[in-house]
C-alpha positions as a Python dict, from the first residue, in 0.01 Angstrom:
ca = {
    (1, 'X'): (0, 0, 0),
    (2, 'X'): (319, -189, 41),
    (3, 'X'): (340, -560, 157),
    (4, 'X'): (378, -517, 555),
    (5, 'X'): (324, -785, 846),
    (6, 'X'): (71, -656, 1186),
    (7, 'X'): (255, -880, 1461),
    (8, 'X'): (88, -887, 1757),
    (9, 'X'): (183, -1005, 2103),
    (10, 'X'): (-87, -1109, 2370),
    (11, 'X'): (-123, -1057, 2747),
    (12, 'X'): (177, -981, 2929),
    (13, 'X'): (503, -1167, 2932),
    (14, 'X'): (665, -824, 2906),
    (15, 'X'): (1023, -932, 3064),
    (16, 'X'): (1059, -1213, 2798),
    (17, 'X'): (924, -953, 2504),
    (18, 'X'): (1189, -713, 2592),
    (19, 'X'): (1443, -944, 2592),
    (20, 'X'): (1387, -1051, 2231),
    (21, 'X'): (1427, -653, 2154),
    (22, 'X'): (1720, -676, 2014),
    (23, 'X'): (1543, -964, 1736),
    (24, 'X'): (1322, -693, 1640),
    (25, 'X'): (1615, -473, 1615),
    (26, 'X'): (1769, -632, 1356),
    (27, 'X'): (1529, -641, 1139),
    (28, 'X'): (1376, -271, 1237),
    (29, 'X'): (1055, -474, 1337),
    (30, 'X'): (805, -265, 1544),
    (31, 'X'): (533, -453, 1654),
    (32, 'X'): (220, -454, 1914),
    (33, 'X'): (249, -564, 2289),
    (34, 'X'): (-134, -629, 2346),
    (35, 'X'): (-136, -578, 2751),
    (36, 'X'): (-440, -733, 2961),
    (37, 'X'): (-432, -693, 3371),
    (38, 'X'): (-192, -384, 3345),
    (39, 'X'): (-309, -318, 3713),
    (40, 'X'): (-146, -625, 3841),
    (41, 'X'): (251, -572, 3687),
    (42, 'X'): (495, -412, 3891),
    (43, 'X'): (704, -104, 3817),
    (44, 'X'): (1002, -277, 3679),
    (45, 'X'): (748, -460, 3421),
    (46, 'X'): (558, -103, 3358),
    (47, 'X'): (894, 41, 3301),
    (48, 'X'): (979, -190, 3056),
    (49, 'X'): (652, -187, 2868),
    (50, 'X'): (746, 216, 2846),
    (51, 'X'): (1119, 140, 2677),
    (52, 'X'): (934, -130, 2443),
    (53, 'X'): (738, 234, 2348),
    (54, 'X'): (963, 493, 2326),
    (55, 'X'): (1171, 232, 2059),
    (56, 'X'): (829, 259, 1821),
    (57, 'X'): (646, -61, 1953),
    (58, 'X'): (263, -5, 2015),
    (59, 'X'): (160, -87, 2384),
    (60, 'X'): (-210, -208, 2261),
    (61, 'X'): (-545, -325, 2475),
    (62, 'X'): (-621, -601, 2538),
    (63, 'X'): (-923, -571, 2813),
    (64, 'X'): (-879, -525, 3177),
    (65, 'X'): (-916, -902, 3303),
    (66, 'X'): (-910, -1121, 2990),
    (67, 'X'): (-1329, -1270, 3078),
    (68, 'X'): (-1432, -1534, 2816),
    (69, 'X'): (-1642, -1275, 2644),
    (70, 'X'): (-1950, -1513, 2615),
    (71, 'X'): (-1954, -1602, 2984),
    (72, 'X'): (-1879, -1257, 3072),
    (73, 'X'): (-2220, -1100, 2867),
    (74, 'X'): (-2463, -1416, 2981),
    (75, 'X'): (-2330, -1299, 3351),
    (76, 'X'): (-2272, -972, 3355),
    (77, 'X'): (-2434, -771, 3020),
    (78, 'X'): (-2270, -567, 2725),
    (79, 'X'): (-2270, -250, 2979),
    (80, 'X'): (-2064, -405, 3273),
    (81, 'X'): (-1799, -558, 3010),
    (82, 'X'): (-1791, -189, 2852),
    (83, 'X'): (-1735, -17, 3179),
    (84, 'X'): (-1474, -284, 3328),
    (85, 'X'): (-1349, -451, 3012),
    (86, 'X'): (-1336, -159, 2822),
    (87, 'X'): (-1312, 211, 2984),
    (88, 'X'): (-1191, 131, 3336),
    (89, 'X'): (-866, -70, 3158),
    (90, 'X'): (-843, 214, 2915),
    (91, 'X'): (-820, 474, 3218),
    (92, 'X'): (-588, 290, 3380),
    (93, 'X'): (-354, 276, 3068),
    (94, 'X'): (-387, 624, 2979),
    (95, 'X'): (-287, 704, 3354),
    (96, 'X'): (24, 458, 3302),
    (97, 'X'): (122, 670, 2990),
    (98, 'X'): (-16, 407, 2707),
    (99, 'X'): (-253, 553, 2469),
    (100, 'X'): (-405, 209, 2388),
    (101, 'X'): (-506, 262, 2031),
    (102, 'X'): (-559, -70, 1928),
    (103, 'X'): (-767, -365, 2075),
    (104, 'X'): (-698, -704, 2040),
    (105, 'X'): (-998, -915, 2158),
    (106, 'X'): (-904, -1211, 2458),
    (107, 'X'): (-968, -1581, 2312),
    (108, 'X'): (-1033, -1394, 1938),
    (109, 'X'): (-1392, -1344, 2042),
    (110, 'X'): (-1623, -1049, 1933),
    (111, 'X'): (-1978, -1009, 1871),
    (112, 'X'): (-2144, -726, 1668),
    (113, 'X'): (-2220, -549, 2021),
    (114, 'X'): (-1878, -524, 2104),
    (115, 'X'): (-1759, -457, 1793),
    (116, 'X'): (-1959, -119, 1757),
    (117, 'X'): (-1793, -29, 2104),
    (118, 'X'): (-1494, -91, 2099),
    (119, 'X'): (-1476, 97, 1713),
    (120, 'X'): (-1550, 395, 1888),
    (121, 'X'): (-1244, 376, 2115),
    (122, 'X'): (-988, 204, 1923),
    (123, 'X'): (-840, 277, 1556),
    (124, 'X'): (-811, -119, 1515),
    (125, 'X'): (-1020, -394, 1656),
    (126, 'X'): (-843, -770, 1597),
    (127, 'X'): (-1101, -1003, 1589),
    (128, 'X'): (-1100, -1357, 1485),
    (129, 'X'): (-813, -1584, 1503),
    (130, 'X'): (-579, -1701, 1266),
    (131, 'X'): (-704, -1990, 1024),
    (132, 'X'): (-671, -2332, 1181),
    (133, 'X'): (-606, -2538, 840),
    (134, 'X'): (-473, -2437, 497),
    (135, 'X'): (-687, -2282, 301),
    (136, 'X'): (-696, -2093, -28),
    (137, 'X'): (-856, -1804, 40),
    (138, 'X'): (-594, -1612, 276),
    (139, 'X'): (-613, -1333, 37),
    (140, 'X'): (-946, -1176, 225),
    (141, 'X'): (-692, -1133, 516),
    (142, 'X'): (-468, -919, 314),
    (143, 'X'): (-581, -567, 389),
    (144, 'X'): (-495, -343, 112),
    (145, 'X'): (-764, 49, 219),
    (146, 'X'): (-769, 132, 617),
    (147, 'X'): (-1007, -88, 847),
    (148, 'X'): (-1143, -89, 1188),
    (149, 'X'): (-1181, -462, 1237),
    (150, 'X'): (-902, -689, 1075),
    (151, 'X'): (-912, -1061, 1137),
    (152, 'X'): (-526, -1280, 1224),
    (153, 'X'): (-401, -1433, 917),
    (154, 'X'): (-162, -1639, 1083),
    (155, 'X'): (11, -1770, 1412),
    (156, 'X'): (346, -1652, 1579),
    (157, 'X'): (341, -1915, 1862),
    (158, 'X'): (536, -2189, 1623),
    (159, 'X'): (608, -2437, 1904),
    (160, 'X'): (212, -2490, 1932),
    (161, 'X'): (127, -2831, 1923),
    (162, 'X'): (-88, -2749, 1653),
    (163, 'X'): (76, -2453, 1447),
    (164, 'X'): (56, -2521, 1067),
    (165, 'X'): (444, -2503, 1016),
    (166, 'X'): (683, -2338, 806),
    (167, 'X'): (559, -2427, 434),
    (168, 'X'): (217, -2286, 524),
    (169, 'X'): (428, -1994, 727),
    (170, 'X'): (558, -1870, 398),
    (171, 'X'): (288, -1954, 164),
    (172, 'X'): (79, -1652, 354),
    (173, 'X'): (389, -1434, 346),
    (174, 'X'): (377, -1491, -4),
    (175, 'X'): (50, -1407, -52),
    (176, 'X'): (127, -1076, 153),
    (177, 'X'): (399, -991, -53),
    (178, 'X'): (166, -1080, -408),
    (179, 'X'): (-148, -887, -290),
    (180, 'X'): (121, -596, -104),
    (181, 'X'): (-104, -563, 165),
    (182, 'X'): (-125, -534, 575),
    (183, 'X'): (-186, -909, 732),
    (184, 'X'): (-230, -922, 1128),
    (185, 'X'): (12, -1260, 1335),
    (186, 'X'): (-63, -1323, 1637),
    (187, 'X'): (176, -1442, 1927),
    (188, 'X'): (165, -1466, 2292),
    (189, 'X'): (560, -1543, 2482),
    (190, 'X'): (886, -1511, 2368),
    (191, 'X'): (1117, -1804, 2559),
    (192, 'X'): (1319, -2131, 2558),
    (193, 'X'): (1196, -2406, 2444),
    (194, 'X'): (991, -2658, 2692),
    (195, 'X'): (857, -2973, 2693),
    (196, 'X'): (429, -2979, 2653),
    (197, 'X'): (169, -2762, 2560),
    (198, 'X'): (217, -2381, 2533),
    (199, 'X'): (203, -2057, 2350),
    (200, 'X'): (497, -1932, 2250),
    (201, 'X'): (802, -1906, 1982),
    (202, 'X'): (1153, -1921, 2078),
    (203, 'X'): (1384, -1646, 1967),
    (204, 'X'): (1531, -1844, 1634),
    (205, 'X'): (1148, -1893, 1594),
    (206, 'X'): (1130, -1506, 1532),
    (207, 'X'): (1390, -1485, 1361),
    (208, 'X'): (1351, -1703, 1130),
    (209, 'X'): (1010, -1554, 1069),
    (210, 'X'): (1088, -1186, 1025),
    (211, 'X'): (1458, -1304, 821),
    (212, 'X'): (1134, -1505, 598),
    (213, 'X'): (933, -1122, 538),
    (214, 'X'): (1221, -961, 524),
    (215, 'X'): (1385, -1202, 216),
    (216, 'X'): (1031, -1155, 34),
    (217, 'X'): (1059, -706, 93),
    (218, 'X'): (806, -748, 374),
    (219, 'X'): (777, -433, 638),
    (220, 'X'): (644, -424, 929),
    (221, 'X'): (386, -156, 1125),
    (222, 'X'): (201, -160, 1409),
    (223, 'X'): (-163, -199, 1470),
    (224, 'X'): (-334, 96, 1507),
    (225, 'X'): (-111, 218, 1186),
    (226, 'X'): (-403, 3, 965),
    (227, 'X'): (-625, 288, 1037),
    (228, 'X'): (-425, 627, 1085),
    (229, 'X'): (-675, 824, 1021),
    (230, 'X'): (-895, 760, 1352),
    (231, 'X'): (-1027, 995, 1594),
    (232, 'X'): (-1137, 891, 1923),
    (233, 'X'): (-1556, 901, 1974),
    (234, 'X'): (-1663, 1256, 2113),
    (235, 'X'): (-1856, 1145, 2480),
}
C-alpha cells in the first residue's frame, strides 16, 4: 500500500469548501466532505456539494443532526439514534444523489453499539479523534490492510488554539510516508483568518499541508477507498 493521506472535512461549510477547490486541484487532492443536517442546506449549497462529487471528492455521513452521542443514547436509546441518526439521514442522502459510504462520527464519539451499526452501512467508520499531545506511537494510526473503523491521526484545523503545529504536522507525515500507509486528518472550515476560538485552516494553511505530503510522495484517497471491498448489509 502506498503512503496516502484520508482528509476529512466535517459538517457543512460547503460554500467555503468549494471555494478552496481549486487548492485541491493543484495538488490532485480528493478528499471527504463529511455532511451532517443535509435537510437544512439550500439548493445552491446541494448543488455545490454535487460539483465537489462529480470532481472525485466523497460526499460522506456524518449523522442527521450532529446529537452528543452520549446524551442522545441516555435520552433516546441505540434504536432511535439508528433510525434518525443513522437510516433516516442516509435516505435523505441517497434521495439527494450522495451514496454516503463513509461515516464520520460527530464530537469523535462511538461506542461498541454503534460501531456494529454503523459497519453494516458504511465501508469506513472514523472514530476517535486525532491525538491531543505528541506521542510516539502514531504508527498504530498508519493503516497499511483494509479496515472498517480507522481512528484521526492528526488535525487539519491549524488555526486551533490548541493544534500541535507544524513540526509535529510533518513528523506524522513522515511516519506516513516510512510505514506507506493510509492515515485519516480531520478538518472542519476552510476561511480567512479571525480573531478567537474556531475550527478551521485558512487556504495557505492547506496548502502548505498538502505542498508538505506532496514533497514527502504522499497521495491522497478518500474515505470509503480504505475499505473498497464493502458491500452494503442485506435487510
Amino acid at each position: 500500500m502506498a503512503a496516502t493521506l484520508s482528509m476529512t472535512f466535517d459538517d457543512h461549510f460547503v460554500d467555503n469548501w468549494t471555494a478552496a477547490r481549486s487548492v485541491f486541484d493543484a495538488y490532485n487532492a480528493r478528499v471527504t466532505f463529511c455532511i451532517c443536517r443535509l435537510h437544512r442546506l439550500n439548493e445552491d449549497q446541494i448543488r455545490k456539494l454535487h460539483q465537489l462529487q462529480d470532481e472525485g471528492h466523497e460526499i460522506g455521513y456524518h449523522t442527521r443532526s450532529h446529537p452528543l452521542l452520549t446524551t442522545y443514547l441516555e435520552t433516546h436509546g441505540l434504536q432511535s439514534w439508528c433510525k434518525q441518526e443513522l437510516d433516516r439521514g442516509i435516505a435523505e442522502h441517497h434521495a439527494a444523489g450522495f451514496p454516503a459510504r463513509s461515516f464520520a462520527s460527530p464530537h469523535h464519539l462511538t461506542t461498541p453499539q454503534t460501531r456494529s451499526e454503523t459497519i453494516k452501512r458504511f465501508a469506513v467508520t472514523r472514530g476517535s479523534g486525532p491525538f491531543n499531545q505528541p506521542r510516539p506511537d502514531v504508527s498504530r494510526r498508519i493503516y497499511t490492510e483494509p479496515r472498517s473503523i480507522v481512528h484521526n491521526l492528526g488535525s487539519l484545523d491549524f488555526q486551533r488554539k490548541n493544534h500541535l503545529g507544524w513540526d509535529w504536522t510533518h513528523y506524522m507525515l513522515d511516519q506516513v510516508k516510512q510505514h506507506q500507509g493510509t492515515a485519516v486528518f480531520v478538518g472542519h472550515d476552510i476561511r480567512a483568518k479571525v480573531d478567537g476560538q474556531a475550527l478551521y485552516c485558512t487556504l495557505d494553511d492547506l496548502d502548505r499541508f498538502l505542498d508538505a505530503a506532496a514533497v514527502r510522495g504522499i497521495g491522497f484517497s478518500r474515505l470509503s477507498d480504505m475499505n473498497p471491498n464493502f458491500a452494503v448489509e442485506a435487510a
